[in-house]
C-alpha positions in Angstrom: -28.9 17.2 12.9 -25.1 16.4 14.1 -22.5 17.5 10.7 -21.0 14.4 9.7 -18.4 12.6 7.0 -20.8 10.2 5.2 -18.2 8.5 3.4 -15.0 9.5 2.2 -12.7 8.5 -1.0 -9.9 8.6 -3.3 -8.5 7.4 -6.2 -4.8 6.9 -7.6 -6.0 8.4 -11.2 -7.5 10.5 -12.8 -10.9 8.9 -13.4 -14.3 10.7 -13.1 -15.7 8.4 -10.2 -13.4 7.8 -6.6 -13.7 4.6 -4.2 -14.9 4.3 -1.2 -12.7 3.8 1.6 -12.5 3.1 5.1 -10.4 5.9 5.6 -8.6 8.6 4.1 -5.4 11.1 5.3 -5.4 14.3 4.3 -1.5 16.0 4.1 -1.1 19.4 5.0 -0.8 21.4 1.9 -1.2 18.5 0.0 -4.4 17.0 -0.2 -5.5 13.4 0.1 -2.5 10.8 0.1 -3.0 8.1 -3.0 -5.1 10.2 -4.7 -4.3 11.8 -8.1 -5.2 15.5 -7.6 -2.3 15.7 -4.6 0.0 17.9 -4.8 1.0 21.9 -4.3 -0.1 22.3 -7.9 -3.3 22.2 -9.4 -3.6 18.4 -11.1 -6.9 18.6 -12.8 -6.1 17.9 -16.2 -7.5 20.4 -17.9 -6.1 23.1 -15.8 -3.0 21.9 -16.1 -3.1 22.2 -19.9 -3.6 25.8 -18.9 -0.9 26.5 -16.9 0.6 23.9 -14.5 2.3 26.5 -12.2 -1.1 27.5 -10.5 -2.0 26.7 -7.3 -3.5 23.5 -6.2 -6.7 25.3 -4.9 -8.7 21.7 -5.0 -7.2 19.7 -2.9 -10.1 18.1 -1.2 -13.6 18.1 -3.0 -16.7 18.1 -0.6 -20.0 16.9 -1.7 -23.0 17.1 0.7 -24.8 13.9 0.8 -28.4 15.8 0.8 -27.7 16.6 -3.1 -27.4 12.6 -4.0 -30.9 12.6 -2.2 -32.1 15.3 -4.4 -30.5 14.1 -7.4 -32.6 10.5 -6.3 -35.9 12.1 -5.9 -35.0 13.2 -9.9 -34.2 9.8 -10.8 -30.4 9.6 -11.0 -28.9 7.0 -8.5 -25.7 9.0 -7.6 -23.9 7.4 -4.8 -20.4 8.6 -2.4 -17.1 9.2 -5.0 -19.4 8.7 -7.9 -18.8 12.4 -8.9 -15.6 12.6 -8.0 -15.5 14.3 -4.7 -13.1 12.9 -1.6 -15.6 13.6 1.0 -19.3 13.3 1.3 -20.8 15.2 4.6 -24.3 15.6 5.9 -26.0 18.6 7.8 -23.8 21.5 6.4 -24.9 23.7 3.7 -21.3 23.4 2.0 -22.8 25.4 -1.1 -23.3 28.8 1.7 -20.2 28.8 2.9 -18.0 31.2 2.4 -14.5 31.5 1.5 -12.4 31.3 3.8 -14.3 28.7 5.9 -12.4 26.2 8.1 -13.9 22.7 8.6 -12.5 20.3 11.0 -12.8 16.9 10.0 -12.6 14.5 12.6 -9.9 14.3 15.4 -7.3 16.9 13.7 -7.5 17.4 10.1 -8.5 20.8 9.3 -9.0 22.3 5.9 -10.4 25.8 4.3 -12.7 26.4 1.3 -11.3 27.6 -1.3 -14.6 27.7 -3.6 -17.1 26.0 -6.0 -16.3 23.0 -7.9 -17.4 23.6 -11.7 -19.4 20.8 -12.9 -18.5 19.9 -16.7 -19.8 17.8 -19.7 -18.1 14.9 -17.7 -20.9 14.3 -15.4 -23.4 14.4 -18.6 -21.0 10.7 -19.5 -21.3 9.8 -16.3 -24.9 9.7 -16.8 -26.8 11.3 -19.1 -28.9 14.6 -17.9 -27.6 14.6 -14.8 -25.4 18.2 -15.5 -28.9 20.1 -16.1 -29.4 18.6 -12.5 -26.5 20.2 -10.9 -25.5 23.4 -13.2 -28.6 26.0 -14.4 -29.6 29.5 -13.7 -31.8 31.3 -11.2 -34.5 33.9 -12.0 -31.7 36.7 -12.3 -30.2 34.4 -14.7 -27.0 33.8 -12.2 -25.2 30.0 -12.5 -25.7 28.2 -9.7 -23.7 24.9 -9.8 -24.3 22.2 -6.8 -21.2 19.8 -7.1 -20.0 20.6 -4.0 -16.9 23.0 -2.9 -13.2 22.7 -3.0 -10.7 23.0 0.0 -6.9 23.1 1.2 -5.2 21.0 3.9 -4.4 23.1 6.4 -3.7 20.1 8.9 -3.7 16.7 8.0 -4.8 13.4 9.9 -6.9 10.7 9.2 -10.8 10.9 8.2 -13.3 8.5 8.3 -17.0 7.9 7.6 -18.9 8.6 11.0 -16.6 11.4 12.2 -17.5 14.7 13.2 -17.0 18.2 11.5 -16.9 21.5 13.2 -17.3 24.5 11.1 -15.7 27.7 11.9 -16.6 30.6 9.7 -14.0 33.5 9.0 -14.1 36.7 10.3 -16.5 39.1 8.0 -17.2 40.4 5.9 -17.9 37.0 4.2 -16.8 36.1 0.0 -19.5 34.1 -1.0 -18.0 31.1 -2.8 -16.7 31.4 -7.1 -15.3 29.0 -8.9 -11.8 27.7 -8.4 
């Protein structure tokens, strides 16, 4: 199966879901332009109540589309941006990556995971049940969350549903993804 952007979007504020664009541009060491978490600092709100000198470690949120089929098949209709993410891929196992990871999205934007996204009560408003879909606990009683991974620009340039993404993993020994 080819690795592909499904869709990608953005939005200007801080609201839970994103729109779906046509296109989007990543900035290097920004994130995505017109969108409300760009920036060197972190802009998710309730991190910046924490401290607003930290590092903007979640630039660009990935969601792979094979988790809004799985969340179907449970019978929540979760569609591209609806949970917030700015691009939606198909055929990589985001969640296994590890830190570190450099995806190249399209003709020249290149960014690196930085780590899990942490799902939060704001997907239970979204729709309700949905966060015991996406957050719980294996046998060893480890969280597993499934709302896709986090990332830096490293290069920008312009991404668009139907483009191509090359992975290239880091050299090991591999960090196996936490939460930023």
């Amino acid at each position: 199966m080819p690795t592909t952007v499904v869709a990608v979007s953005r939005s200007d504020s801080h609201s839970f879901s994103k729109e779906n664009r046509s296109s989007i541009r990543l900035i290097e060491g920004l994130g995505v332009e017109g969108d409300a978490h760009l920036g060197t600092t972190v802009k998710h709100l309730s991190r910046v109540a924490r401290d607003p000198s930290q590092p903007n470690l979640r630039q660009v949120h990935l969601i792979h589309a094979e988790l809004h089929e799985d969340l179907a098949a449970a019978g929540f209709e979760v569609r591209p941006g609806d949970l917030g993410e700015n691009v939606t891929t198909r055929g990589i196992r985001l969640l296994d990556l590890p830190v570190g990871t450099r995806l190249k999205l399209g003709a020249s934007a290149v960014i690196e995971v930085t780590g899990l996204r942490n799902p939060c009560v704001q997907i239970d408003r979204f729709k309700p049940g949905l966060l015991g879909e996406v957050v719980g606990r294996d046998t060893s009683g480890a969280v597993w969350r499934k709302t896709g991974i986090m990332s830096i620009v490293l290069t920008g340039g312009e991404v668009s549903a139907g483009d191509s993404i090359e992975v290239e993993l880091p050299p090991g020994p591999h960090q196996p993804l936490g939460v930023v």
